[in-house]
N, C-alpha and C positions, 0 to 999 in steps of 0.2 A: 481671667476667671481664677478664682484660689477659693479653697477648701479654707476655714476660718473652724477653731475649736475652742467652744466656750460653755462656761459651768455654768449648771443654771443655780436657783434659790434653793433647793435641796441636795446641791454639793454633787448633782448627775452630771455627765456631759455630753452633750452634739454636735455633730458636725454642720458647718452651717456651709451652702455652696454662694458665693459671691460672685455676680459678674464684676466687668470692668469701671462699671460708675458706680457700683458702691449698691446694686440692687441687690436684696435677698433673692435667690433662685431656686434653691432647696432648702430643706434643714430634716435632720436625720427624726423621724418617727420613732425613735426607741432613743433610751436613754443608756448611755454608758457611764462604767463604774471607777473608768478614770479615762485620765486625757487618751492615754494611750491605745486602747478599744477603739475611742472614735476617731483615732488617725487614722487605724488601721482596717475600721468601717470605711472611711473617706477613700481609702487608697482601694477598696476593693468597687466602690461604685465609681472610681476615676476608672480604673483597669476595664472594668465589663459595661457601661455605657454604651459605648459604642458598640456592643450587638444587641444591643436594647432594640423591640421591634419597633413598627411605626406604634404612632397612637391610634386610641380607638374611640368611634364616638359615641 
């Protein structure tokens, strides 16, 4: 799995989460104002994940 960072058509950018065969699994709901925001978006939802609670239904 890897965090992938790409601009969209209005020159924003997001974080997209990838699994391992190439599936989309995430992609960031807000737009960043350069590459760099949404690395460091990607790197805070990599860090806290994991006490993410269960889901709900």
């Amino acid at each position: 799995m890897r965090f992938v960072i790409e601009q969209d058509n209005d020159g924003q950018f997001h974080w997209h989460l990838v699994g391992d065969d190439g599936a989309e699994l995430a992609v960031s709901s807000v737009s960043f104002g350069s590459p760099e925001d949404a690395r460091r978006a990607a790197a805070d939802v990599r860090l806290h994940a994991g006490s993410a609670s269960g889901a709900e239904s």
